[in-house]
Every structure is written in C-alpha cells, then in structure tokens.
N, CA, C and O of each residue as an XYZ file, in Angstrom:
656
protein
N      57.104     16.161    120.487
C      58.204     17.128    120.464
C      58.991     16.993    121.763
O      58.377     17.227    122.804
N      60.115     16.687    121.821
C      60.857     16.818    123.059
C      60.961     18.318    123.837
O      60.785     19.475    123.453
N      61.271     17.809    124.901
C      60.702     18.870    126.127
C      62.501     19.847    125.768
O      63.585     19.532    125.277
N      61.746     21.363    126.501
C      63.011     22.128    126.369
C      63.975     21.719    126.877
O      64.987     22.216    126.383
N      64.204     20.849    127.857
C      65.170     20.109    128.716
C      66.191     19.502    128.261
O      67.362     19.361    128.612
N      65.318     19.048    127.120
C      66.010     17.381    126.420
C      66.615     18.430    125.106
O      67.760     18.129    124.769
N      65.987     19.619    124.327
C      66.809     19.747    123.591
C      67.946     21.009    123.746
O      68.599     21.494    122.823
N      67.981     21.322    124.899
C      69.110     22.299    125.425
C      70.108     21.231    125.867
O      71.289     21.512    126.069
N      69.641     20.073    126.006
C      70.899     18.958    126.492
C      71.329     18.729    125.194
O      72.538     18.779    124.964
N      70.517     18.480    124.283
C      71.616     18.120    122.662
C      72.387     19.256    122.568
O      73.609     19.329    122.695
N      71.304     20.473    122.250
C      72.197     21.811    122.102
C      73.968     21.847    122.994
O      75.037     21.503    122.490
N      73.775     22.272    124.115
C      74.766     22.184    124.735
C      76.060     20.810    124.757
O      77.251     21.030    124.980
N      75.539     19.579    124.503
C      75.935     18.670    124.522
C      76.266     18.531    126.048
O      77.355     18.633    126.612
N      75.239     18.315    126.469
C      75.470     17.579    127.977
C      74.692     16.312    128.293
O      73.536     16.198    127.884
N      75.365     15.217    129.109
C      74.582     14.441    129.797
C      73.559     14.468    130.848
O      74.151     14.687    131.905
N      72.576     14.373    131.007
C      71.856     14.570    131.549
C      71.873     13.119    133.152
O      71.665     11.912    133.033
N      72.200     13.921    134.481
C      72.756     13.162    135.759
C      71.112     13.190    135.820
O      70.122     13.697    135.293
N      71.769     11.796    137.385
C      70.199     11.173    137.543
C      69.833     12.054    139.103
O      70.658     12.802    139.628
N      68.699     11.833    139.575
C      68.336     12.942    140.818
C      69.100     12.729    142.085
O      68.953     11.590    142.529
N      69.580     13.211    142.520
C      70.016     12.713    144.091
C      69.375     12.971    145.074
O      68.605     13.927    144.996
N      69.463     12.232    146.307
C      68.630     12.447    147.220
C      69.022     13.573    147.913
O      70.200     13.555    148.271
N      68.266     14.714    148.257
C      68.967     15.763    148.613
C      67.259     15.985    150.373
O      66.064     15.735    150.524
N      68.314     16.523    151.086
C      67.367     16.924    152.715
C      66.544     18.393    152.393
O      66.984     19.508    152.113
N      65.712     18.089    152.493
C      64.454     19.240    152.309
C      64.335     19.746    151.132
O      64.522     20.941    150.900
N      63.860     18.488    149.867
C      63.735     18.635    148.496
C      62.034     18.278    148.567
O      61.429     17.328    149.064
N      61.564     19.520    147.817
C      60.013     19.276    147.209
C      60.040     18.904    146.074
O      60.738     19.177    145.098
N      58.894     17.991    146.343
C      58.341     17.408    144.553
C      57.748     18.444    144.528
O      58.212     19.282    143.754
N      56.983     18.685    145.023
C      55.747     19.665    144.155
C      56.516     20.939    144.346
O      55.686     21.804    144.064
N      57.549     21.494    144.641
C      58.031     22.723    144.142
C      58.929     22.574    142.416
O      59.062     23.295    141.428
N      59.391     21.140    142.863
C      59.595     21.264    141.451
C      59.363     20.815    140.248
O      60.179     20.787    139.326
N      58.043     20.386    140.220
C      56.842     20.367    139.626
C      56.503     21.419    139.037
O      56.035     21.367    137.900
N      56.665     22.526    139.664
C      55.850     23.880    139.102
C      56.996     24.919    138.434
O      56.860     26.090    138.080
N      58.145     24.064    138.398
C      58.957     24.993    137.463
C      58.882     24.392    136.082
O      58.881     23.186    135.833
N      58.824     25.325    135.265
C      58.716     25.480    133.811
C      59.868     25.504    133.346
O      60.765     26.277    133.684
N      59.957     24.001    131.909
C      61.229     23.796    130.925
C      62.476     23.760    132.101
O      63.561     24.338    132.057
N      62.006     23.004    133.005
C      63.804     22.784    133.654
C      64.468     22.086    132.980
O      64.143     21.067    132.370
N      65.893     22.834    133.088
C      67.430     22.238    132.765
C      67.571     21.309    133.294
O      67.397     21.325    134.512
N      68.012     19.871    132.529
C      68.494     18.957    132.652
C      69.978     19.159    133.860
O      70.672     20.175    133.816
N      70.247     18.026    134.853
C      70.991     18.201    135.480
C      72.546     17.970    134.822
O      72.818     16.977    134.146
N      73.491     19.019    135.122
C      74.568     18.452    134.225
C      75.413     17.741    134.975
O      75.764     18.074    136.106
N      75.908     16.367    134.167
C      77.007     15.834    134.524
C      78.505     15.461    133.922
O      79.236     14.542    134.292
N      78.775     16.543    132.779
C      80.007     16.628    132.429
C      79.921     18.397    132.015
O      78.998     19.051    131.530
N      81.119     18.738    132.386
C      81.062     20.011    132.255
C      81.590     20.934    131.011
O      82.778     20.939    130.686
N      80.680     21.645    130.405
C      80.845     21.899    128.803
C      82.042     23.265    128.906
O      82.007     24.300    128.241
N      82.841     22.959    129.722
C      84.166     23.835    129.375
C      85.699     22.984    129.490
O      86.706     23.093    128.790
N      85.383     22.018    130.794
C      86.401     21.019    130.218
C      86.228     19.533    130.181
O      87.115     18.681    130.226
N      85.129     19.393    130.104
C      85.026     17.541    129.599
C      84.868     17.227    131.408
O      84.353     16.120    131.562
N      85.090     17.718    132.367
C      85.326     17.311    133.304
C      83.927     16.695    134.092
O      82.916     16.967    133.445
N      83.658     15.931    135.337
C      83.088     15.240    135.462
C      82.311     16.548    137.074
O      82.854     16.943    138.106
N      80.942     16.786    136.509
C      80.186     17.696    137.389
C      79.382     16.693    138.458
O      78.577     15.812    138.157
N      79.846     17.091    139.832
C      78.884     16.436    140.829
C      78.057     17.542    141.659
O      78.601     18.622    141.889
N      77.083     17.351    141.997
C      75.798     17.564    143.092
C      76.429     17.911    144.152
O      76.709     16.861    144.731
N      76.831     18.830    144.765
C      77.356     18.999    146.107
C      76.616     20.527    146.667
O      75.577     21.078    146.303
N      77.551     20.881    147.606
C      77.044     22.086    148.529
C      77.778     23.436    148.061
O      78.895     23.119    147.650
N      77.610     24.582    147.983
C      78.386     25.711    147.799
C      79.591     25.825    148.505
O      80.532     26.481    148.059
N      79.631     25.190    149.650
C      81.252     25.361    150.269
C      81.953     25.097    149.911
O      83.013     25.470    150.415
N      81.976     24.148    148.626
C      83.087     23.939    147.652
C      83.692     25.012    146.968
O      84.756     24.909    146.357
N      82.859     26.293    147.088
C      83.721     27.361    146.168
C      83.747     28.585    147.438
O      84.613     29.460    147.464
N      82.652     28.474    148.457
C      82.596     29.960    149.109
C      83.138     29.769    150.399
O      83.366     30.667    151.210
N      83.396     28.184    150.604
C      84.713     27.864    151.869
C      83.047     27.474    153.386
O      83.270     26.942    154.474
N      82.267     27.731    153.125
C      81.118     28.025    154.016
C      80.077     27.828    153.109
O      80.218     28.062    151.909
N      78.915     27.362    153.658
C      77.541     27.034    153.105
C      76.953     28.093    153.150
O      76.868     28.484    154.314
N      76.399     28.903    152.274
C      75.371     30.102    151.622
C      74.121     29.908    151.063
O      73.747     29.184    150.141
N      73.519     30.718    151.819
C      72.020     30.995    151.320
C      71.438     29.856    152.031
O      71.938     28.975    152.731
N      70.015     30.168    151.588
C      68.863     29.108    152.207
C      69.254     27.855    151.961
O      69.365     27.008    152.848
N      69.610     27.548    150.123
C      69.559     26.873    149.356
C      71.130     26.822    148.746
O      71.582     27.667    147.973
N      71.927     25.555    149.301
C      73.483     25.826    149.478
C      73.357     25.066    147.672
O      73.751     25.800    146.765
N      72.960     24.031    147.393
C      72.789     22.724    146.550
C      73.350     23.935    145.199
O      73.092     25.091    144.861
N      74.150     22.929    144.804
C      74.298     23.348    143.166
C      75.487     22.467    142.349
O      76.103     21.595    142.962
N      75.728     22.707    141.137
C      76.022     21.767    140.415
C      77.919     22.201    140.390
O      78.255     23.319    139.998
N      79.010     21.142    140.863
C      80.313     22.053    140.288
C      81.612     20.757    139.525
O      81.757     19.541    139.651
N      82.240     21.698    138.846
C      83.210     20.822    138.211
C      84.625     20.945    138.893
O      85.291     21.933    138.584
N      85.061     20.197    139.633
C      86.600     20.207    140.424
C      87.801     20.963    139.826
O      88.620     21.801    140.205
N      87.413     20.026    138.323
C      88.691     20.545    137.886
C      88.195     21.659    136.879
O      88.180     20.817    135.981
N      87.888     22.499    136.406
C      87.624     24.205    136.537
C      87.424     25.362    137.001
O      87.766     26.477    136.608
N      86.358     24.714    138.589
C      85.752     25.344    139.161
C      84.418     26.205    138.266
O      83.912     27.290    138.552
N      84.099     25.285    137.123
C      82.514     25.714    136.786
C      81.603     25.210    138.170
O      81.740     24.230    138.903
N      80.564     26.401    138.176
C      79.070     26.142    138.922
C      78.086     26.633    138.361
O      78.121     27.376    137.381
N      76.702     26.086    139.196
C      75.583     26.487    138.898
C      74.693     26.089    139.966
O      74.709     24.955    140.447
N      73.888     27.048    140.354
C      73.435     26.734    142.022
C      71.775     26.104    141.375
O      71.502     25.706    140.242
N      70.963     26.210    142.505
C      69.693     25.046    142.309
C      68.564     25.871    142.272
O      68.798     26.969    142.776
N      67.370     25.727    141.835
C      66.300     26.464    142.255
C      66.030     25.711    143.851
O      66.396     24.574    144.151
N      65.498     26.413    144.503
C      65.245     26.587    145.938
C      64.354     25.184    146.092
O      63.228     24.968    145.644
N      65.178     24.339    146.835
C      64.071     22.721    147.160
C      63.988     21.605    146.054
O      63.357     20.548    146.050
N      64.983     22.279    144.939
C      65.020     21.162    144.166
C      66.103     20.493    143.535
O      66.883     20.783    144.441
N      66.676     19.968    142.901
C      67.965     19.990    142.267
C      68.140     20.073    140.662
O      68.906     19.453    139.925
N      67.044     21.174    140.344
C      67.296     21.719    139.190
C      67.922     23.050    138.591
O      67.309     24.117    138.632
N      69.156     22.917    138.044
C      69.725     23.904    137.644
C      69.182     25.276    137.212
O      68.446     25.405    136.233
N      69.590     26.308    138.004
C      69.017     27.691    137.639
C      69.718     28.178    135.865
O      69.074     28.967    135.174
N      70.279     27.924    135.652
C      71.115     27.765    134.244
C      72.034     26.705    134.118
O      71.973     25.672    134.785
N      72.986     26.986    133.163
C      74.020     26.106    132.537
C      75.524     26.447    133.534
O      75.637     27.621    133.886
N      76.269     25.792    133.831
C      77.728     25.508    134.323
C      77.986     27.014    134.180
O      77.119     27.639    133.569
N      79.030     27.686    134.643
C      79.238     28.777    134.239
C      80.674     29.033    135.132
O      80.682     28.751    136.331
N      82.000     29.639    134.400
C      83.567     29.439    134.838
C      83.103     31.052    135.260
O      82.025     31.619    135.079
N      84.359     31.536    135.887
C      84.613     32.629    136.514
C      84.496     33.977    135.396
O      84.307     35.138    135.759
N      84.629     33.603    134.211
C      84.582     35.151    133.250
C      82.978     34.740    132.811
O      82.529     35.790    132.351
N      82.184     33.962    132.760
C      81.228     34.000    132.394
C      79.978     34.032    133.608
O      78.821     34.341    133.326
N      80.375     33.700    134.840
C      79.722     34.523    135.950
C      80.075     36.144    136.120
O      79.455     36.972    136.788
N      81.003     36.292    135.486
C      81.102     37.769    135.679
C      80.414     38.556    134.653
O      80.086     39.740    134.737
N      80.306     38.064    134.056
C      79.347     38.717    132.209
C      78.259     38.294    132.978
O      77.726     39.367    133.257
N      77.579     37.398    133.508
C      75.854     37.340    133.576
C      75.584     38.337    135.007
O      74.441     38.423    135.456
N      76.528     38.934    135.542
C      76.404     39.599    136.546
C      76.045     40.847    136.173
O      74.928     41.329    136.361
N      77.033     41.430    135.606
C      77.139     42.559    134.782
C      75.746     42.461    134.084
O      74.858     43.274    134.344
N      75.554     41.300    133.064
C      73.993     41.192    132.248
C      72.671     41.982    132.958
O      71.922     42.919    132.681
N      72.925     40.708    134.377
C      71.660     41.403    135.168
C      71.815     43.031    135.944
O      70.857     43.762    136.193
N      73.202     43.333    136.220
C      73.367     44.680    136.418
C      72.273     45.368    135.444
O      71.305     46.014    135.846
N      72.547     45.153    134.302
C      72.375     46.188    132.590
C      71.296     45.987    133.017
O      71.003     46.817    133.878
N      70.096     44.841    132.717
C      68.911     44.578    132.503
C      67.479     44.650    133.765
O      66.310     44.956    133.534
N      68.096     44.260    135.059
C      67.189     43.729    135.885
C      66.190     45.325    136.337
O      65.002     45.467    136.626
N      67.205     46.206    136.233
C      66.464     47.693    136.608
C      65.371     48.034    135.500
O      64.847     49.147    135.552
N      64.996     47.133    134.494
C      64.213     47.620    133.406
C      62.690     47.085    134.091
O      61.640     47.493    133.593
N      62.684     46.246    135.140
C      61.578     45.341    135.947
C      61.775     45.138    137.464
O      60.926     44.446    138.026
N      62.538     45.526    138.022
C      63.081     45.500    139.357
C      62.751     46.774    140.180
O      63.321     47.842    139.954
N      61.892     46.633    141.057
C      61.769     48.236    142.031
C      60.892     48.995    141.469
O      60.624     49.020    140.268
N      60.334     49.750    142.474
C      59.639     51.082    142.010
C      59.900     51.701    140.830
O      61.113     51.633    140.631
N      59.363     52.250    139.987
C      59.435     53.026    139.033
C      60.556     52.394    137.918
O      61.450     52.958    137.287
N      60.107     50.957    137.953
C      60.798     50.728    136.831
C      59.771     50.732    135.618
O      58.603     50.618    135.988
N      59.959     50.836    134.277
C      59.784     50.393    133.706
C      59.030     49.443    132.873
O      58.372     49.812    131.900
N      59.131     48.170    133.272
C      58.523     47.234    132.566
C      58.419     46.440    133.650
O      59.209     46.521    134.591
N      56.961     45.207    133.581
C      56.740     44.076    134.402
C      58.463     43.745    133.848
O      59.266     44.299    133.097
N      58.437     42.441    134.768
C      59.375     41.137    134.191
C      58.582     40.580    133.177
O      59.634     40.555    132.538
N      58.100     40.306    132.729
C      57.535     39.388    131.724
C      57.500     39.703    130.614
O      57.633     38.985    129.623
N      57.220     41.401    130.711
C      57.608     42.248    129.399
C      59.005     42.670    128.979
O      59.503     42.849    127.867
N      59.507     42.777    130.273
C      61.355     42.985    130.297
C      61.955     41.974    129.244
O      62.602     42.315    128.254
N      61.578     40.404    129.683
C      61.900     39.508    129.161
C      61.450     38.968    127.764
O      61.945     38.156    126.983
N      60.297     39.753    127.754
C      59.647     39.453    125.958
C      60.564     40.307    125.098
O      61.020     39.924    124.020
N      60.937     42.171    125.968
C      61.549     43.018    125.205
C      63.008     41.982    124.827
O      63.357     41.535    123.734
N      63.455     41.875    125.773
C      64.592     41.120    125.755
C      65.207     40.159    124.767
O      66.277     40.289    124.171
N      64.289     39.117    124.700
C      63.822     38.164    123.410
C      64.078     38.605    122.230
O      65.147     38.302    121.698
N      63.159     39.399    121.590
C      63.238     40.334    120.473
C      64.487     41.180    120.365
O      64.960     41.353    119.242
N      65.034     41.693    121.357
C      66.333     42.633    121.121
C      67.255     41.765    121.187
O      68.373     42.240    121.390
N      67.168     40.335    121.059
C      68.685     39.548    120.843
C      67.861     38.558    120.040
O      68.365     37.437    120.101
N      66.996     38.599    119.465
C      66.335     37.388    118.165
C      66.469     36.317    118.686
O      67.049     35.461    118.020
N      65.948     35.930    120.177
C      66.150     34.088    120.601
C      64.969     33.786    121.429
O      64.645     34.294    122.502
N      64.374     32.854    120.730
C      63.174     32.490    121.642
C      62.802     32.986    123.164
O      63.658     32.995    124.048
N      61.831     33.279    123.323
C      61.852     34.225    124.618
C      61.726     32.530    125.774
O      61.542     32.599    126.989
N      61.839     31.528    125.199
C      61.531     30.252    126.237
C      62.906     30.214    126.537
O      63.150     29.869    127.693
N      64.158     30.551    125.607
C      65.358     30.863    126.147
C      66.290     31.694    126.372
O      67.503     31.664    126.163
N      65.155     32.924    127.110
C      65.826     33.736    127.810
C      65.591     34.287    129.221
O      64.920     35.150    129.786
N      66.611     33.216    129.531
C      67.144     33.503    130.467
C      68.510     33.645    130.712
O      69.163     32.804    130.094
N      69.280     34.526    131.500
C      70.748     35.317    131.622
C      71.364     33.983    132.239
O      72.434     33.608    131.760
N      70.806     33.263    133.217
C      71.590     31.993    133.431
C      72.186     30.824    132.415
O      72.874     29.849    132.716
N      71.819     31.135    131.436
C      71.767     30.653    130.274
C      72.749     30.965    129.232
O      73.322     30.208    128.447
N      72.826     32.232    129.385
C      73.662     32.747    128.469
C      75.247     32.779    128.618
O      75.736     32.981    129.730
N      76.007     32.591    127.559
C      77.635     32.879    127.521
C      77.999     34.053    127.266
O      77.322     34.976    126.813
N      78.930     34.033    127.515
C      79.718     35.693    127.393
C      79.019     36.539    126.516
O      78.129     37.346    126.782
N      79.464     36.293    125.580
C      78.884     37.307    124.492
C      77.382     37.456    124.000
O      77.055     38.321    123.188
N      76.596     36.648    124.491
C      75.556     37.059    124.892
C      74.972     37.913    126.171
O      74.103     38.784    126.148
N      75.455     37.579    126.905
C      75.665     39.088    128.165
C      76.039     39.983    127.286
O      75.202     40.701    126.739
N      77.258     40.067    127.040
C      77.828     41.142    126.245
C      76.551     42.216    125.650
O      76.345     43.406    125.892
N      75.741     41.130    124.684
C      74.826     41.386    123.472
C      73.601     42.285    124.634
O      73.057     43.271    124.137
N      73.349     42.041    125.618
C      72.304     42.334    126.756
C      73.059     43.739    127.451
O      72.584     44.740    127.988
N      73.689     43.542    127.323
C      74.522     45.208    127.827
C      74.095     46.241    127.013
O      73.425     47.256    127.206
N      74.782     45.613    125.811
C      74.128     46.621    124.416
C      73.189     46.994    124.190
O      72.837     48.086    123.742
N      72.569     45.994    124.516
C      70.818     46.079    123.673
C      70.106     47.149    125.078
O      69.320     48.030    124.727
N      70.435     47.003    126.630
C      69.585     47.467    127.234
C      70.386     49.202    127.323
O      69.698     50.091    127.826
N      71.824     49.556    126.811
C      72.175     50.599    126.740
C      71.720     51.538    125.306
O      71.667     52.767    125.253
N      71.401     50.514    124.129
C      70.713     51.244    122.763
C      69.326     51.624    123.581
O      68.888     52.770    123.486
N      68.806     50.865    124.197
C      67.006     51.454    124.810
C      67.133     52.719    125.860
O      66.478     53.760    125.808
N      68.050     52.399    126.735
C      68.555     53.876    127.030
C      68.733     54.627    126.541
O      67.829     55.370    126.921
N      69.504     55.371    125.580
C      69.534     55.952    125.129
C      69.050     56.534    124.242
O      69.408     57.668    123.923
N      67.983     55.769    123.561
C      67.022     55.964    122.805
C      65.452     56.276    123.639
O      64.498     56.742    123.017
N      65.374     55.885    125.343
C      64.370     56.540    125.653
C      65.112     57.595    126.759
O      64.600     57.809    127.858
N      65.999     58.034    126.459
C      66.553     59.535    127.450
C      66.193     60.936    126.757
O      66.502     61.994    127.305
C-alpha cells in the first residue's frame, strides 16, 4: 500500500521535490514524524514553480527557531517546515486560506489547549475526524482548504452549543 505521502501527492496532484541540504537538519528528528507530506514542488494554486527557501521571503526578516519552508514567487503560496527537517507542516497555502486555517485553529485548538480544556489532543482530533467524516490520518488543519476550515468552525460551534 503506498505510504500517506505518496497518496496525498496523487490526491493533490503535486510533484514530489528532492531533499535539500539544509544547516542544522536531523535525520532522526525526522524519522519520528508520522505520514510526512511529500515536499512540494509546483504549487497547486498556480502551476507555479515552489522552492525551499527561508521565511524572509514573505516576513522581510527570518522568524522563529525554524525559518525553512516551502514558497511559490509568483502567488506568494507557503508552508513552513517541521522543526530540523524539511518536511512540510501541511500543503501550500495563499493568503485567504492561511486565514481560514487560522481562524480553524482559533475555533478548535481551545477544545485541547490549556487548563481546563476539554479534551486531550488526540481525542480533540478523533472528535474532529468524525465531525467532518475524513480519516482522522487526515486531519490535520494544515491540510485543509477553505471550506474545510469553514466546516471546523461549524462543527466546533454545533458542540458548543450543544454542550452550554
């Protein structure tokens, strides 16, 4: 059976880029991440050609620990890295669809986040699964397009209101 990697790359229709050498990259950190995203190298909003670079391409200055992430010139899609490696934390994502997964995790992250929340994460994310019918191996908000945020707004404001 092909790995989740390989078939979120058909799904999406992306090419899958080869590793680059990047300064203070672990193997064995990223080793221990589970079903990583294939690296993208054309960008699924305009055909355009995604390279490996640093965040100062969009924030003018290098951010965070971990600057590395994936961007397309001509859209300005990104997607930043898990920490030490150069595997995508989700899929490409343009300016209205970083703003929906923002908002997403606004809606959702307080259901597992902090004192007196709620639910582990693990259960957040199983509830989660089930309240939008998609494999819980693909859910994650980095992942998702608009209207699936959208769908995560909803779903965590019907549980509100239904446990108030």
């Amino acid at each position: 059976m092909p790995s989740l990697a390989d078939q979120l790359a058909v799904l999406l229709n992306i090419e899958v880029a080869s590793s680059p050498a990047i300064p203070g990259f672990c193997h064995a950190t990223k080793a221990r991440i589970q079903d990583p995203l294939p690296a993208p190298s054309t960008c699924r909003y305009c055909g355009g050609h995604v390279s490996f670079t640093t965040n100062d391409v969009f924030y003018g200055r290098q951010y965070g620990e971990w600057p590395w992430c994936y961007f397309c010139s001509a859209c300005k899609a990104y997607v930043g890295c898990h920490p030490k490696t150069d595997i995508p934390l989700g899929t490409l994502a343009d300016g209205a669809t970083r703003k929906a997964r923002n908002a997403a995790h606004a809606a959702f992250d307080p259901l597992w986040r902090g004192k007196g929340s709620p639910m582990k994460r693990e259960h957040a994310y199983q509830w989660l699964s089930e309240a939008l019918g998609i494999p819980r191996s693909v859910t994650h908000i980095g992942f998702f397009d608009q209207q699936t945020c959208e769908r995560v707004v909803n779903a965590v404001g019907a549980r509100s209101a239904t446990s108030a």
